[in-house]
SEDREN-314722 format. One record per residue (C-alpha): z, x, y; residue in three letters. Coordinates in steps of 0.2 Angstrom, whole numbers, padded with zeros to 4 digits, always signed. Layout:
REM SEDREN-314722
ZXYALA ...
***
This chain:
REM SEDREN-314722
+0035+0632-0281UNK +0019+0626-0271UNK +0020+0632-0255UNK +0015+0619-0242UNK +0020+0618-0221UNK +0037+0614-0218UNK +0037+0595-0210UNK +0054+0591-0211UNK +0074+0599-0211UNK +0077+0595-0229UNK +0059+0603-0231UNK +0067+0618-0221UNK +0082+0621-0232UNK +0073+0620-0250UNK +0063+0633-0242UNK +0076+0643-0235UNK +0084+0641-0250UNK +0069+0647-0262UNK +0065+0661-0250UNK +0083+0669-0253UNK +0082+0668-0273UNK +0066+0679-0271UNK +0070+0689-0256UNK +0069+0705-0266UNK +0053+0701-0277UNK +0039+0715-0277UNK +0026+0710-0264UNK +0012+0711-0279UNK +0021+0699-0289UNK +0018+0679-0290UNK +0038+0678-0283UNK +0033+0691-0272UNK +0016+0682-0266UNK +0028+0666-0264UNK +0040+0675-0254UNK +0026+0680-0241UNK +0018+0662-0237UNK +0037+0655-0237UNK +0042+0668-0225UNK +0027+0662-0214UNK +0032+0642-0215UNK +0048+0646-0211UNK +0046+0657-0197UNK +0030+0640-0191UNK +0046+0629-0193UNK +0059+0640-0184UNK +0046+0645-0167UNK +0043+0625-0167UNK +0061+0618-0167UNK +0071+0631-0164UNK +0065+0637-0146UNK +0076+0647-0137UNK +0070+0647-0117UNK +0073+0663-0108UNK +0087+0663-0095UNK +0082+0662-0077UNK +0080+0679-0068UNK +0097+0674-0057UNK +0107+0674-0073UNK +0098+0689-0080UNK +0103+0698-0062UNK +0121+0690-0065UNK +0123+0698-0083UNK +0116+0716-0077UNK +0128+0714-0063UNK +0144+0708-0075UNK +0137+0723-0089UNK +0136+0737-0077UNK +0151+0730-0065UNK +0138+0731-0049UNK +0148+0723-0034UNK +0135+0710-0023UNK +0138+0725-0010UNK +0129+0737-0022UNK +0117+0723-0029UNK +0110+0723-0008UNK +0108+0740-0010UNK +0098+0737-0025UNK +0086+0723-0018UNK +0086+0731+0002UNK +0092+0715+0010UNK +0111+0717+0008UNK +0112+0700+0018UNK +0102+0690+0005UNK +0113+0693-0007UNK +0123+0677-0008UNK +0108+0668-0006UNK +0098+0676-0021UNK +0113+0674-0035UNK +0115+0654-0025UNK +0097+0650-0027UNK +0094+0645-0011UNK +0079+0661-0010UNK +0066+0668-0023UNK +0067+0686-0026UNK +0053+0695-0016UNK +0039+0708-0028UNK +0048+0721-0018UNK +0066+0715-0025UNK +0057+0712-0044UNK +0053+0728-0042UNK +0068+0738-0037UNK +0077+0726-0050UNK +0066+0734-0062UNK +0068+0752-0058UNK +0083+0754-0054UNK +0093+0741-0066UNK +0081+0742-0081UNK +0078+0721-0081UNK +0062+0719-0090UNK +0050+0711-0076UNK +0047+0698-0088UNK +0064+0694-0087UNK +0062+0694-0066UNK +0045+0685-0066UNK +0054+0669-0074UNK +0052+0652-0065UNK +0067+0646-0058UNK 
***
């Protein structure tokens, strides 16, 4: 099979379909050569039409909280402004750095999870 970039869906699924019948071909093999390129058309095709946007740093907040059950009295604690709470998780105020930080530290949240527009 000629490999070319992938510009269409039934494109796509020939080369899905190719790149699983000689998934397991050694790498210094024409299969195996084959496999490589297909493997990087796919994954060009996938990063273009299959994007999945990162959540906002509120939902992020909102899962930690659900996954570690923190109540919104223990999240205040967390972000030292027990008042802004409500506000925060409502969007009605950005996170401070100082809040990014403490939600970092002390709840493991990657800071590019925090840093999010939203």
């Amino acid at each position: 099979m000629e490999v070319e970039v992938i510009k269409t869906k039934t494109q796509y699924e020939k080369a899905l379909q190719r790149f699983e019948e000689i998934f397991h071909a050694k790498s210094n093999t024409k299969e195996g050569k084959e496999a490589q390129l297909l493997a990087l058309v796919i994954k060009d095709y996938d990063d273009k039409h299959f994007v999945i946007n990162s959540p906002d740093p509120v939902e992020v907040i909102k899962y930690r909280m659900e996954q570690m059950n923190l109540t919104k009295t223990e999240l205040g604690k967390i972000l030292g402004h027990g008042t802004r709470v409500s506000v925060i998780l409502n969007r009605e105020r950005k996170l401070t750095l100082e809040m990014i930080r403490n939600l970092h530290a002390k709840l493991n949240i990657p800071l590019e999870s925090l840093i999010q527009a939203y």
